[in-house]
N, C-alpha and C positions, 0 to 999 in steps of 0.2 A: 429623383432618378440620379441627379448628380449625386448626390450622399450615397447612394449604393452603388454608383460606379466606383467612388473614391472609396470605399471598405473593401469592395473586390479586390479594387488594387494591392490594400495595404494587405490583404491574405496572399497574393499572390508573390510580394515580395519574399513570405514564409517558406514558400514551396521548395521541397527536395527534390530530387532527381528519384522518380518508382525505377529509372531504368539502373538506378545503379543496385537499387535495392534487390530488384528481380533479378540483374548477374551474378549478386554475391549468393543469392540460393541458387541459381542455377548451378555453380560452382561448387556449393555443396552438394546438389544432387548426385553430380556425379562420384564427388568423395566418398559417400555413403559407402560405392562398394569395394572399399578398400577395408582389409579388416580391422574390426576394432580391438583395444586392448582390454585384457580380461580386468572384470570386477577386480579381480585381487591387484594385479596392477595400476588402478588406476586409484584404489586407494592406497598405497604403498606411496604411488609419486604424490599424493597432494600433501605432501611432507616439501613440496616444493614452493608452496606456500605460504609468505612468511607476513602477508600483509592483507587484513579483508576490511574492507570497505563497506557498508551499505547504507546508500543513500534513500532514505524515509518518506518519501510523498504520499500526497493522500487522496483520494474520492475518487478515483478513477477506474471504471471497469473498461475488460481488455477489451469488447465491443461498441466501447464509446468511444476508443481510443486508436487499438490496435487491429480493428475488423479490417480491413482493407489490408492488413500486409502479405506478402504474395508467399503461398504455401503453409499459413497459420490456419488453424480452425475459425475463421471468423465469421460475417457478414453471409458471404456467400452460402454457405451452410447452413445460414438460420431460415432455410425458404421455408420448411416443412417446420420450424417450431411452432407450438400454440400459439394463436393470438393474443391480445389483454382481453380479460374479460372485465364486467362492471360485476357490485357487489349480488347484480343477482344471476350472476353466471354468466349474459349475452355476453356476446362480442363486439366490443365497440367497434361501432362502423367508422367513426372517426375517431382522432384520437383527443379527449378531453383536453381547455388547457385552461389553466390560474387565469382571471380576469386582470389586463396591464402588459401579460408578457406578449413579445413581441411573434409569438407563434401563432400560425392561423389555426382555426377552427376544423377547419375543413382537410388537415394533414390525415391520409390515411393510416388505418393503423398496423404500420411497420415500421422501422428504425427509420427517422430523417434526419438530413445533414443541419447541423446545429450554428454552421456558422454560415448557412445561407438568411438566417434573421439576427446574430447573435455572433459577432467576431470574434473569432479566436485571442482576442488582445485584449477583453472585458471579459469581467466574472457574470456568468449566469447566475441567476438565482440561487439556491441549496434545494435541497433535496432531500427528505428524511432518507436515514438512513441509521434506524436502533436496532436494540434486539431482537423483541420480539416481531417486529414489525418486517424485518426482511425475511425470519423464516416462514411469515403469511406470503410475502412476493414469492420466495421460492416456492409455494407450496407443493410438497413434494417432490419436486423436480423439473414441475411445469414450467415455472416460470411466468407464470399468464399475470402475474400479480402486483405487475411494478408500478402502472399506471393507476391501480385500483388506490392501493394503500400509501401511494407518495402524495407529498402535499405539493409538488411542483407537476403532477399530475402526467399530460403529453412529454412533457420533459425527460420524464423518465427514458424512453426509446431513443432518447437523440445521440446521438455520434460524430463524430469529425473525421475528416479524411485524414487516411493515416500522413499523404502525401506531405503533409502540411507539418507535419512534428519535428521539431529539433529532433528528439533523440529518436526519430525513425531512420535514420543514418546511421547511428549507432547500432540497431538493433539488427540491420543490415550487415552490416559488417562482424557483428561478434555472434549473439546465444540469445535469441528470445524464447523465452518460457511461455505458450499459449494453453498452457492447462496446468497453470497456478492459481491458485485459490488463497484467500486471507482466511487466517487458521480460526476466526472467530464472529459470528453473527454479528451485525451490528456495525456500529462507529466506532471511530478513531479510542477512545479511551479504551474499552476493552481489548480493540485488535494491539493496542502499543503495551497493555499489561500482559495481554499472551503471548506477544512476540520474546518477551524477556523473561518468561515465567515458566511457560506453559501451564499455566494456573488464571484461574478467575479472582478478585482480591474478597476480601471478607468484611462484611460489614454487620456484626451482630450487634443486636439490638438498635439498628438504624430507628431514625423518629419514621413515625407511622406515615406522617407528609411524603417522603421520596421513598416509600413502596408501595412496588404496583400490586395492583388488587386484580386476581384471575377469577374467570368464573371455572366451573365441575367440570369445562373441556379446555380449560389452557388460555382461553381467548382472553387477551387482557380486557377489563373493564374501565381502570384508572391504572395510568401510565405510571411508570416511578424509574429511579436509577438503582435504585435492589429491587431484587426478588425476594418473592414471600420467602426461599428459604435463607437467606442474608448476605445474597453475592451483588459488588456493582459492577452493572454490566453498563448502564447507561453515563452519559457527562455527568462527571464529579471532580472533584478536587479535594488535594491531597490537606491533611492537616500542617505539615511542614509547609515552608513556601519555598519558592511564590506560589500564591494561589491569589486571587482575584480579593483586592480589596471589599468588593458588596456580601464576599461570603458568607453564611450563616453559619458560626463556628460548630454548632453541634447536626451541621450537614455536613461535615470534613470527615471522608475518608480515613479510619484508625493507620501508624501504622504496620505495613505487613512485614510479617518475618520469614517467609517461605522461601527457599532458593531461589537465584534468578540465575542468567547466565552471566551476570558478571560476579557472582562468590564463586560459579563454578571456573573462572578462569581465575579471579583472584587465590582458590585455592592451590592451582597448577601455576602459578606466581606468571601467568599470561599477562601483559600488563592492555587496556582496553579501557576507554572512554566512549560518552555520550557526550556529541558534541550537538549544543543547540544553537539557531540565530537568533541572538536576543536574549540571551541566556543570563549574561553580568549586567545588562539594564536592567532586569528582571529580578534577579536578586537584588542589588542595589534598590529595588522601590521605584525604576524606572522605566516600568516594561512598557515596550512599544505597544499602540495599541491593536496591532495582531498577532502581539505572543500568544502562543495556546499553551495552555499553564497544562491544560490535560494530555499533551503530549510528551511530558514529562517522565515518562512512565519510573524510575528511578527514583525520582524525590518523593513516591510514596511506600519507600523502603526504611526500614528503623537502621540500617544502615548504611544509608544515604542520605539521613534527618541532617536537620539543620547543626554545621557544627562539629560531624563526625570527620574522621579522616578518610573517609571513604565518598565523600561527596568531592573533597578536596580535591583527592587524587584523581576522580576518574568523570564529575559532571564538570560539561565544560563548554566553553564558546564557542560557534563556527567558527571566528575569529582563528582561534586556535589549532583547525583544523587546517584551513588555509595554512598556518605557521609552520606547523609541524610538514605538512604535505611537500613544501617547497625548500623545508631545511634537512630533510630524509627520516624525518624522526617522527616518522606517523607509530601509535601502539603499534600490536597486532591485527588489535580486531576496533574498527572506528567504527560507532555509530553515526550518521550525520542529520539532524532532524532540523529542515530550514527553516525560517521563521515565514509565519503567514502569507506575505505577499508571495513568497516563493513557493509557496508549497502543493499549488496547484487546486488546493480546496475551493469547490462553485461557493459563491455566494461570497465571496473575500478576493480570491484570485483568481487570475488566469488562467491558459493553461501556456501560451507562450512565453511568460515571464516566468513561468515557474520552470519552464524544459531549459532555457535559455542559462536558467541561475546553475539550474544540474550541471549545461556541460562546462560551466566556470570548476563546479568541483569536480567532475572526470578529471579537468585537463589542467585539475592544480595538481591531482596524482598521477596523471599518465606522461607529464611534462618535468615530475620529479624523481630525485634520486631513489624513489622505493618503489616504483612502476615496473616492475621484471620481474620480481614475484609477489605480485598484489593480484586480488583480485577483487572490483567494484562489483556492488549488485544495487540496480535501482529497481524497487519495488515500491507499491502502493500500499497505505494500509488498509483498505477496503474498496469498495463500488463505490462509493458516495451516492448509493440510492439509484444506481444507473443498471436499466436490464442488461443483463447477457444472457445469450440461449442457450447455453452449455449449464448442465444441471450438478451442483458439487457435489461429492462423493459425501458421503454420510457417515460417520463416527461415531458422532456423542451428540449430548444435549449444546454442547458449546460451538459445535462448527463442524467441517467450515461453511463459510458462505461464498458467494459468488468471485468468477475470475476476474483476477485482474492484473495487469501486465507485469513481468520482470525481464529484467536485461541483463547479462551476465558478460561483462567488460572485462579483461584481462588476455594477458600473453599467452595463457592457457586455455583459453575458454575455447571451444569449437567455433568458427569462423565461418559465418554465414550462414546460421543452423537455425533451425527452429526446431528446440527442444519441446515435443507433445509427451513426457512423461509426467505425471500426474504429480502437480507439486502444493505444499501450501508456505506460509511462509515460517513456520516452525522446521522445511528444511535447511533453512537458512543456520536455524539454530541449529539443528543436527550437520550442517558440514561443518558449523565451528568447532560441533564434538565431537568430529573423526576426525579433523586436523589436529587437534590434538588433544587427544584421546582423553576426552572429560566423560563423564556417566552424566545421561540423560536425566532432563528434570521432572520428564514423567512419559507416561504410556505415549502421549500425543507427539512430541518430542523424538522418542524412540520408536515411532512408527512413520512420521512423517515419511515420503519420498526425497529420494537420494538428490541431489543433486550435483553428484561425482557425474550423472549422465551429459552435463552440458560440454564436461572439461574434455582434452586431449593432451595431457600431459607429456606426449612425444616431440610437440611441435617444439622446434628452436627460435 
């Protein structure tokens, strides 16, 4: 009893103020009915622009995360969604869980609070979370599927108070996006090569070991990281490094030649980096051991191989970003992708070490000389295998898949908003290509939703 007193505590140290959260929507409710500036207006000012930021986290859906925040789609909402069902359709009367973890048996089956067995200051378990495998959780839109097909099984439904988040204060005070979507099925590797692509990469004539084997209706048989017709979608690594010294060289990754969004800025001479934590250990032949080599998405470019001048210039250290942030000399467009422990991924990290790392980097940009026309976006690169009850819009074979939270931080950002326009995160890419006016790197790109919707470029 002692020990759970003393974890109460140390969660209770975490906690924000809901009531300051709830004033700053309340405060925007009533802004609403002021009028807003037209479409053409408001891409006209994001010429006002001159510095974007996005910060990269990963495995977090917005209802394991963001359900509780006051005026989002969350939790509350989900009363009427489907239950989980088992694979022969019932409905679990409880909710299954991995034999060891610290969840009871007996949890009904609806979302529960995950740091009432499980503090927010330790990594839970992982969670699948592949391609084909969450578009069975989605299936079709239900949702009933998370606990069936995850290997962390009851886990799948758990949540945390939002009360408890570093950056639920921030999200409060600036733009939260509660119908954002990651633009690609699956884990981290694939959502970080379409976030910069808006492409799948290609791996023809892959060895027959890492592809998966479907039966006449789609259902994988034997898992793989291609697909029969030669794309990876699943964890792989790049030919160039780093990549993981146990690697199997002719399982590397070719590499690709396709546009990304950094040729489309380096052809408009935009200047823009991907800044990693752990990046020069890494190269060096020193990587810590929670770099993730597959979030790399850049080093599996032929030019950004080993050696080119285009790795030189523009892959780079958090270290650097820090540098740059506080000497005014951020690019245009900074990618920021934090090494492991910070980056909020179950099964490695936290989730308060990695919110806490975030606002060191807001507040090395909002405390520096290029904060007044910068605008931060902290987004997730998937669910990490976590349900939400909101069903994603449907597109293509590739996405997207399920919500998951972003925060839109800047001088211009609407202040105290909860933006419900339907987002994923390839709009990320498309505002960097109406700020300045780059062409789309494909259909998904040039469709995504806008997200000129969170801004107010009137404000002083």
């Amino acid at each position: 009893m002692h020990h759970r007193l003393h974890r109460l505590h140390r969660l209770h140290r975490f906690t924000v103020s809901m009531a300051a959260i709830t004033s700053a929507l309340l405060i925007v409710a009533c802004a609403k009915d002021s009028p807003a500036p037209t479409t053409a207006a408001v891409a006209a000012d994001v010429t006002k622009v001159n510095h974007v930021v996005v910060i990269y986290l990963e495995n977090r859906g917005f209802d394991n995360t963001y359900g509780e925040f006051p005026g989002a789609e969350g939790l509350a909402a989900s009363t009427a969604a489907p239950k989980q069902i088992s694979a022969t359709g019932a409905v679990y009367a409880t909710l299954p869980q991995v034999n060891g973890q610290p969840y009871p048996t007996t949890l009904p089956n609806t979302p529960f609070d995950i740091a009432l067995y499980n503090p927010p200051t330790i990594p839970t378990r992982d969670l699948v979370h592949r391609y084909y495998q969450e578009q069975v959780q989605i299936d079709g839109g239900k949702m009933d599927k998370f606990v069936q097909v995850s290997d962390a099984q009851g886990l799948a439904m758990g949540y945390y108070h939002t009360s408890i988040l570093p950056l639920a204060a921030e999200a409060a005070k600036y733009t939260l996006c509660d119908h954002f979507f990651h633009s690609a099925f699956g884990g981290s590797f694939l959502n970080h090569q379409f976030f910069i692509a808006a492409a799948v990469p290609t791996f023809p004539n892959a060895p027959a070991s890492v592809v998966a084997v479907l039966d006449g209706s789609g259902n994988v048989v034997t898992d793989g990281f291609v697909t029969p017709d030669g794309y990876a979608v699943n964890t792989s690594y790049t030919v160039n490094t780093p990549h993981p010294a146990s690697a199997v060289t002719a399982q590397l990754v070719p590499n690709q030649t396709n546009p990304t969004i950094g040729d489309r800025l380096n052809d408009a001479n935009v200047n823009w980096a991907w800044y990693s934590g752990g990046w020069n250990a890494a190269v060096a032949g020193n990587p810590d051991p929670l770099f993730q080599y597959h979030h790399q998405p850049f080093a599996y470019y032929a030019k950004y191989a080993d050696g080119t001048p285009g790795r030189a210039a523009h892959l780079k250290d958090e270290t650097d970003f820090l540098a740059a942030a506080a000497a005014g000399t951020l690019p245009a467009v900074s990618f920021v992708k934090p090494l492991g422990a910070n980056n909020e991924h179950p099964g490695y990290a936290d989730v308060m070490t990695g919110e806490n790392h975030t606002l060191q980097l807001i507040n090395a940009v909002r405390n520096g000389p290029n904060w007044n026309d910068s605008v931060i976006i902290i987004t997730y690169d998937e669910n990490g295998g976590f349900w939400d009850h909101v069903a994603p819009p449907v597109k293509d074979k590739w996405g997207p898949g399920s919500r998951v939270p972003t925060i839109i931080i800047s001088p211009f950002a609407k202040k105290g908003f909860v933006n419900q326009t339907s987002l994923e995160t390839l709009s990320i890419i498309k505002f960097i290509e109406t700020r300045w006016k780059l062409p789309a790197l494909g259909t998904r790109d040039a469709g995504a939703g806008d997200l000129l919707s969170a801004f107010d470029f009137t404000q002083k």
